[in-house]
N, CA, C and O atoms as a GROMACS GRO file, in nm:
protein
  260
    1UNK      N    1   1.256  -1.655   2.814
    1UNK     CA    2   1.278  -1.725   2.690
    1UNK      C    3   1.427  -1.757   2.681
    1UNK      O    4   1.506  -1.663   2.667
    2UNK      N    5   1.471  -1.880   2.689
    2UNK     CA    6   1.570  -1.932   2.647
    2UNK      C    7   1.638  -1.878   2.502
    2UNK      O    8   1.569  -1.887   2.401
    3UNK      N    9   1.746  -1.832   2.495
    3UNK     CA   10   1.767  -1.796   2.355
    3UNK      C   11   1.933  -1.914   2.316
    3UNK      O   12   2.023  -1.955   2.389
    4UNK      N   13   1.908  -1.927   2.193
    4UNK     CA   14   2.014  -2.021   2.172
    4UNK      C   15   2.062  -1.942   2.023
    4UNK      O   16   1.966  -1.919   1.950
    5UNK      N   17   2.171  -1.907   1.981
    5UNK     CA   18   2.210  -1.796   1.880
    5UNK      C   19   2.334  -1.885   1.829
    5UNK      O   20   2.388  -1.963   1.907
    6UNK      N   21   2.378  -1.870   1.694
    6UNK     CA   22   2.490  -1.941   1.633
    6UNK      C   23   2.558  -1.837   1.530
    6UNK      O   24   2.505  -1.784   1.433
    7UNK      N   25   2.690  -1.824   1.577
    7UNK     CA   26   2.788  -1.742   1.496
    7UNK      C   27   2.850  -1.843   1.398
    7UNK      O   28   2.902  -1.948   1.436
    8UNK      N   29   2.839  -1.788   1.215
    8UNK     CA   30   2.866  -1.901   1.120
    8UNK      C   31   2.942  -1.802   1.038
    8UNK      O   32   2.908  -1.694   0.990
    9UNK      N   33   3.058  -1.871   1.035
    9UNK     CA   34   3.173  -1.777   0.951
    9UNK      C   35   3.138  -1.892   0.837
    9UNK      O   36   3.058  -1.984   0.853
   10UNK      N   37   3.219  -1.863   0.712
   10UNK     CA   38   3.168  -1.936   0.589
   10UNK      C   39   3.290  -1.906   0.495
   10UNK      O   40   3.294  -1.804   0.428
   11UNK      N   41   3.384  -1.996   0.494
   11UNK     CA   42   3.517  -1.982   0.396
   11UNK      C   43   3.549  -1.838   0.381
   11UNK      O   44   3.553  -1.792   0.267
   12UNK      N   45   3.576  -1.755   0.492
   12UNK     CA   46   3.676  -1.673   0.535
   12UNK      C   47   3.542  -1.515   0.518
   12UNK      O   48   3.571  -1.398   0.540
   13UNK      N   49   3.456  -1.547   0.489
   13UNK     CA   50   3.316  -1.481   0.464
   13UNK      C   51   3.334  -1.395   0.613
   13UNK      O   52   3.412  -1.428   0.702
   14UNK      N   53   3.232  -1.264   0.618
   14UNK     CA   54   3.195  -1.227   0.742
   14UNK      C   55   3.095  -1.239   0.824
   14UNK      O   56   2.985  -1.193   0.795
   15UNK      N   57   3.124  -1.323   0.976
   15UNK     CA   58   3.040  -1.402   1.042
   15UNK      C   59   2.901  -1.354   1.021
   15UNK      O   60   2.875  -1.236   0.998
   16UNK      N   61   2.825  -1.434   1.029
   16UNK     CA   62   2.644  -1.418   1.076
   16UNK      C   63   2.558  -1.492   1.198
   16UNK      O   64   2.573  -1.601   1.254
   17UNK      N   65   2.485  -1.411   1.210
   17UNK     CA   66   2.435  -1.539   1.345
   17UNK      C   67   2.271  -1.555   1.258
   17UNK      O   68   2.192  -1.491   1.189
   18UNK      N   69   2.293  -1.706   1.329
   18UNK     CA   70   2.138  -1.743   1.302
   18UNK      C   71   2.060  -1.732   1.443
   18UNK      O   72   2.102  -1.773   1.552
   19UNK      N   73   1.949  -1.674   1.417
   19UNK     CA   74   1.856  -1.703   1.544
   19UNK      C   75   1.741  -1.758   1.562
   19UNK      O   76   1.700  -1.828   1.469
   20UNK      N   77   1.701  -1.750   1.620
   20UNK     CA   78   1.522  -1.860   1.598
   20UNK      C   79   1.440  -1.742   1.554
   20UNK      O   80   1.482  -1.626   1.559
   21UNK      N   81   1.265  -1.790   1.493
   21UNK     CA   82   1.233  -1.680   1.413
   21UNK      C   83   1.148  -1.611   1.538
   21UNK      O   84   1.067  -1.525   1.503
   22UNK      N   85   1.154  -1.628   1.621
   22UNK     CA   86   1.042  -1.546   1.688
   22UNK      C   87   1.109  -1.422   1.776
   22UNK      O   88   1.056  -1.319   1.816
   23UNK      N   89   1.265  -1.476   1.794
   23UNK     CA   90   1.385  -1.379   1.846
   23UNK      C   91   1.385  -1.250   1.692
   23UNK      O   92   1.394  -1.128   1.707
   24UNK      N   93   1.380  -1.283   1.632
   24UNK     CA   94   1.387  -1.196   1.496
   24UNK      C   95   1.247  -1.089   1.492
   24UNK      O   96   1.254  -0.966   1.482
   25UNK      N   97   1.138  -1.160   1.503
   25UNK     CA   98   1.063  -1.082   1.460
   25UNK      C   99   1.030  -1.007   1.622
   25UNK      O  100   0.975  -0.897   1.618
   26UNK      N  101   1.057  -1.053   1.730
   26UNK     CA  102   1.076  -0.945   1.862
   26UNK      C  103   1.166  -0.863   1.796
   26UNK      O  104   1.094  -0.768   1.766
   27UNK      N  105   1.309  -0.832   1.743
   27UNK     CA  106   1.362  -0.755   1.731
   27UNK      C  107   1.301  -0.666   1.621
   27UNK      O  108   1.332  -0.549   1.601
   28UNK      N  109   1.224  -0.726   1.563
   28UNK     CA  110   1.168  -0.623   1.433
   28UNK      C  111   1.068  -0.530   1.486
   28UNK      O  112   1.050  -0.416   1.444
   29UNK      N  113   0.986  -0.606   1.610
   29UNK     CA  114   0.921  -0.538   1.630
   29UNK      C  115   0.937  -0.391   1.704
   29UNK      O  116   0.885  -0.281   1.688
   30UNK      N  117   1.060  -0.458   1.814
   30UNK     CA  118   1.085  -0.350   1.902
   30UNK      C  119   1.163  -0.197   1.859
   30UNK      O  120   1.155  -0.083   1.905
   31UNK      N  121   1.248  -0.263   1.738
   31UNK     CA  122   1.318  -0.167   1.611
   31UNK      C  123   1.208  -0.058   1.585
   31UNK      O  124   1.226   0.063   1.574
   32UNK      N  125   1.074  -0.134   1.579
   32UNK     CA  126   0.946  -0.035   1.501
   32UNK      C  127   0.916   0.040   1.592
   32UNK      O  128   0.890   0.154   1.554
   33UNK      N  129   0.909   0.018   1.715
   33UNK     CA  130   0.879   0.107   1.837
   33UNK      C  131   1.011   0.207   1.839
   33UNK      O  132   1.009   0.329   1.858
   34UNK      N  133   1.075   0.162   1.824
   34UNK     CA  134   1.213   0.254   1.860
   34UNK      C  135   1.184   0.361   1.754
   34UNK      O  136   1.194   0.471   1.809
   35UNK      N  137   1.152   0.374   1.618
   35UNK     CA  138   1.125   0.445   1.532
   35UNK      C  139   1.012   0.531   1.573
   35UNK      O  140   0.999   0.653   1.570
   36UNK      N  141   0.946   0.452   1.606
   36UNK     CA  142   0.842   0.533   1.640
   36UNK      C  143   0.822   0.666   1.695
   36UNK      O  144   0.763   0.767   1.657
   37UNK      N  145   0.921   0.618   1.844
   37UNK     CA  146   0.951   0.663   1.931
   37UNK      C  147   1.018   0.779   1.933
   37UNK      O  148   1.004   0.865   2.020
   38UNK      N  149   1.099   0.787   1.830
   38UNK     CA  150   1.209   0.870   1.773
   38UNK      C  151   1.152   0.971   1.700
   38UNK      O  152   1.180   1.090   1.714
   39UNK      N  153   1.023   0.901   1.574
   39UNK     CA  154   0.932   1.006   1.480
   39UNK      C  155   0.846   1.062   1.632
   39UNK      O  156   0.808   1.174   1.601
   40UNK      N  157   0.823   1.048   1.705
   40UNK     CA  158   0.674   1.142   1.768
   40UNK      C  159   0.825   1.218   1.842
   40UNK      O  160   0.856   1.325   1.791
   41UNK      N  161   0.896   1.178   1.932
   41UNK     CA  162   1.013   1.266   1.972
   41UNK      C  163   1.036   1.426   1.871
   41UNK      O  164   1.027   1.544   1.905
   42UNK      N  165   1.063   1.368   1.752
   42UNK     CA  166   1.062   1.457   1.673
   42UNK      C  167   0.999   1.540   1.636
   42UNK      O  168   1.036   1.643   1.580
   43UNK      N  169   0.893   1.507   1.665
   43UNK     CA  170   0.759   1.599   1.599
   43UNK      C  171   0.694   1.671   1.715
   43UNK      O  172   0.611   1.760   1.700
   44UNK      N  173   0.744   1.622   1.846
   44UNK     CA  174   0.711   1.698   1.935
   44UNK      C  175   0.782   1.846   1.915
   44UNK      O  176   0.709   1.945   1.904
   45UNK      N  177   0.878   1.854   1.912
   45UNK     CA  178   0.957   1.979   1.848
   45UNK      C  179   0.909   2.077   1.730
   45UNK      O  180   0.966   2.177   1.686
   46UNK      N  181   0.824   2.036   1.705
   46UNK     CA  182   0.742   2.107   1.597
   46UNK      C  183   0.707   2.254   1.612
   46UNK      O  184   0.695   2.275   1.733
   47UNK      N  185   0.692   2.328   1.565
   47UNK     CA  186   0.560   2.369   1.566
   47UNK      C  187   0.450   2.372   1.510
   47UNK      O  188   0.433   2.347   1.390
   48UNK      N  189   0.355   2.405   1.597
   48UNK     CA  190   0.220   2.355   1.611
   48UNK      C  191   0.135   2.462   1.513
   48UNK      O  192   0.138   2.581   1.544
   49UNK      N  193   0.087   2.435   1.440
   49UNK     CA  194   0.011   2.590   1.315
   49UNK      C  195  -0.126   2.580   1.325
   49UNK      O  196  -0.187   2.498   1.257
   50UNK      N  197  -0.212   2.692   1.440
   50UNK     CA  198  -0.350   2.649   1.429
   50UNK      C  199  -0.414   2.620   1.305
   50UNK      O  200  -0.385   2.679   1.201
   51UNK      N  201  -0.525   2.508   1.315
   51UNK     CA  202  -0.619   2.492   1.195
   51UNK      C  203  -0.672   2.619   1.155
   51UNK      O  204  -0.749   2.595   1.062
   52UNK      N  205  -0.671   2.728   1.174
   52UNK     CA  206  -0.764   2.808   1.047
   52UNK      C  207  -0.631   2.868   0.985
   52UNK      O  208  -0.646   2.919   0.874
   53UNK      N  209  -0.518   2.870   1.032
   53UNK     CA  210  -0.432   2.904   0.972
   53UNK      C  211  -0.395   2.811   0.821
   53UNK      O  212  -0.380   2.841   0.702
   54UNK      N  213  -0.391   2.714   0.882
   54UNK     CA  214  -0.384   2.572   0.764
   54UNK      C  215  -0.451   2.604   0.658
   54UNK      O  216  -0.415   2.626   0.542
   55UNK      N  217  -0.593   2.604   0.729
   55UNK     CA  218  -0.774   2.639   0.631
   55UNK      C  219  -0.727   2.760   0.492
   55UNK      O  220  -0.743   2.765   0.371
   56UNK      N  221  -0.646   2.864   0.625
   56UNK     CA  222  -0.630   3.008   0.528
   56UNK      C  223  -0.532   3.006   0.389
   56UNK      O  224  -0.549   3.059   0.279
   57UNK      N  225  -0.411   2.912   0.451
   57UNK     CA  226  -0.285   2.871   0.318
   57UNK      C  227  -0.317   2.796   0.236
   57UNK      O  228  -0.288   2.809   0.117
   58UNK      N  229  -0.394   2.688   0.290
   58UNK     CA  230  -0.476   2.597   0.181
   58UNK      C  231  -0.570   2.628   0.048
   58UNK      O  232  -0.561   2.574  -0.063
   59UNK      N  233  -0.654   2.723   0.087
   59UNK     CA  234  -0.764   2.813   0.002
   59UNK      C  235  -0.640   2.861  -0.055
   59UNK      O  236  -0.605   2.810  -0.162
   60UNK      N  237  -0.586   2.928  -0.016
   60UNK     CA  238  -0.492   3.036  -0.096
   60UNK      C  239  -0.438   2.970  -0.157
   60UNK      O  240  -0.431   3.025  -0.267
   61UNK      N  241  -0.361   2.825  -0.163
   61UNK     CA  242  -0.301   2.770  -0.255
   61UNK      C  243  -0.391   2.754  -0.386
   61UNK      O  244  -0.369   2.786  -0.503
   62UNK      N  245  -0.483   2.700  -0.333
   62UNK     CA  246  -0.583   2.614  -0.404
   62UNK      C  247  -0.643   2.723  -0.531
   62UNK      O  248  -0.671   2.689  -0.646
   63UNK      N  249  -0.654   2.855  -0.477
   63UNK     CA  250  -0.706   2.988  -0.561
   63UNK      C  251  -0.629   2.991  -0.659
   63UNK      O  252  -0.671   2.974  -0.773
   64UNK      N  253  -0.499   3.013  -0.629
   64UNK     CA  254  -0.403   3.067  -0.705
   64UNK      C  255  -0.374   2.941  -0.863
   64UNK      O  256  -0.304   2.960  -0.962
   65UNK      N  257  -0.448   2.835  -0.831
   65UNK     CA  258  -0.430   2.732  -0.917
   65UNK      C  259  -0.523   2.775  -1.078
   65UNK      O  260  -0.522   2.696  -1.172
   0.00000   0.00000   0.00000
C-alpha cells in the first residue's frame, strides 16, 4: 500500500498529519491488538484460584448478605 501522509502546521499551531482513512483505521486496529496483547500478557501473571474455591467465597459472600 502506497501511503501518501501530509504534515500541516496552521498559523504557528502544532503540526498534524493528515492520512487517508483506511491508514487510520489499520492503526486503530493494530493499537487494539497491542492492548490486547498487553491485557492477556498481564493476566498471564495471575494467579489462577480453582473454581470451587471461587464457588466457596462466593456462597460465603452471598450468606453473609
Amino acid at each position: 500500500m502506497a501511503s501518501s501522509s501530509y504534515t500541516i502546521e496552521l498559523k504557528g499551531e502544532k503540526p498534524f498529519v493528515v492520512i487517508r482513512l483506511k491508514q487510520y483505521e489499520a492503526m486503530l486496529e493494530y493499537m487494539d491488538e497491542l492492548e490486547d496483547r498487553a491485557d492477556i500478557k498481564e493476566r498471564s501473571i495471575e494467579e489462577n484460584i480453582p473454581w470451587p474455591e471461587v464457588k466457596k467465597a462466593i456462597k460465603k459472600k452471598l450468606s453473609k448478605k
